[in-house]
C-alpha positions in Angstrom: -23.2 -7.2 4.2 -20.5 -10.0 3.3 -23.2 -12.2 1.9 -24.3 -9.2 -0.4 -20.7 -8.8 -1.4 -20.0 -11.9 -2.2 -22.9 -11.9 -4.5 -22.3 -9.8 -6.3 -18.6 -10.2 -6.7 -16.4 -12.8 -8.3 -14.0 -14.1 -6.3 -11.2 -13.2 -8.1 -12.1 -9.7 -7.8 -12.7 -10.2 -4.0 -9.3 -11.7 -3.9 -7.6 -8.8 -5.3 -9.5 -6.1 -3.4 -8.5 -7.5 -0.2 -4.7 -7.5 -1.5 -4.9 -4.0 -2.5 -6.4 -2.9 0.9 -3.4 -4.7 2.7 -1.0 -3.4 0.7 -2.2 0.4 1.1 -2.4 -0.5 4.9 1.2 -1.6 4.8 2.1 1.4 2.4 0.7 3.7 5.5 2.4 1.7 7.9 5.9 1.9 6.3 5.2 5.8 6.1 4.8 5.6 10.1 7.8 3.6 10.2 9.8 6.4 8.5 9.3 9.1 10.0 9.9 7.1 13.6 12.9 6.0 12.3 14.1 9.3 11.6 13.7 10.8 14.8 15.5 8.0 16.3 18.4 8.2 13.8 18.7 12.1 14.8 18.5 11.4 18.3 21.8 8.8 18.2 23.9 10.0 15.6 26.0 13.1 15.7 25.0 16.1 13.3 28.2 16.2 11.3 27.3 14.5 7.7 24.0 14.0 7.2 24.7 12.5 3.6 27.6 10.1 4.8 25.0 8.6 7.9 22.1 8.7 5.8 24.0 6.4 3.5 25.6 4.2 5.5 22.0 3.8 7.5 20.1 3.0 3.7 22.5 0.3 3.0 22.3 -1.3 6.5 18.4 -1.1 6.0 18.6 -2.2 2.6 20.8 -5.6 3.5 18.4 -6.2 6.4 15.5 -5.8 3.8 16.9 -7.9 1.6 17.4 -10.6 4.5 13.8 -10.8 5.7 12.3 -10.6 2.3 14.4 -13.7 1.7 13.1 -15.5 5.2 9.7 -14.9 4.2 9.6 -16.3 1.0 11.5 -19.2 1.8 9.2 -19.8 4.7 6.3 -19.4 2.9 7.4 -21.7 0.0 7.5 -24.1 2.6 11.8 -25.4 2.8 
């Protein structure tokens, strides 16, 4: 079945299909995440202000984002 695939697609195309399926894999993946993360952000944190934690908890997330997306590239560029 590869073989007949790689017939009768370029390999740029190839290429791009295969990026396309990771990143809808990661897109579901990151949906899992979410909702995991929420349960275990309800369980610790008090009830009070839902806005004020929700916040402060996107910012943290955001910074630690930021951080890794960094490491990667910088790892991947190779310094």
């Amino acid at each position: 079945m590869a073989n007949a695939i790689e017939k009768r697609l370029p390999k740029p195309i190839r290429q791009s299909m295969r990026t396309l399926i990771a990143a809808a894999l990661g897109l579901f993946l990151g949906l899992q995440y979410n909702d995991y993360i929420k349960k275990i952000v309800e369980m610790i944190l008090p009830k009070t202000d839902g806005l004020l934690w929700e916040t402060l908890i996107l910012l943290g997330l955001t910074v630690v984002v930021v951080y890794a997306t960094y490491f990667i590239q910088k790892a991947l560029d190779g310094k």
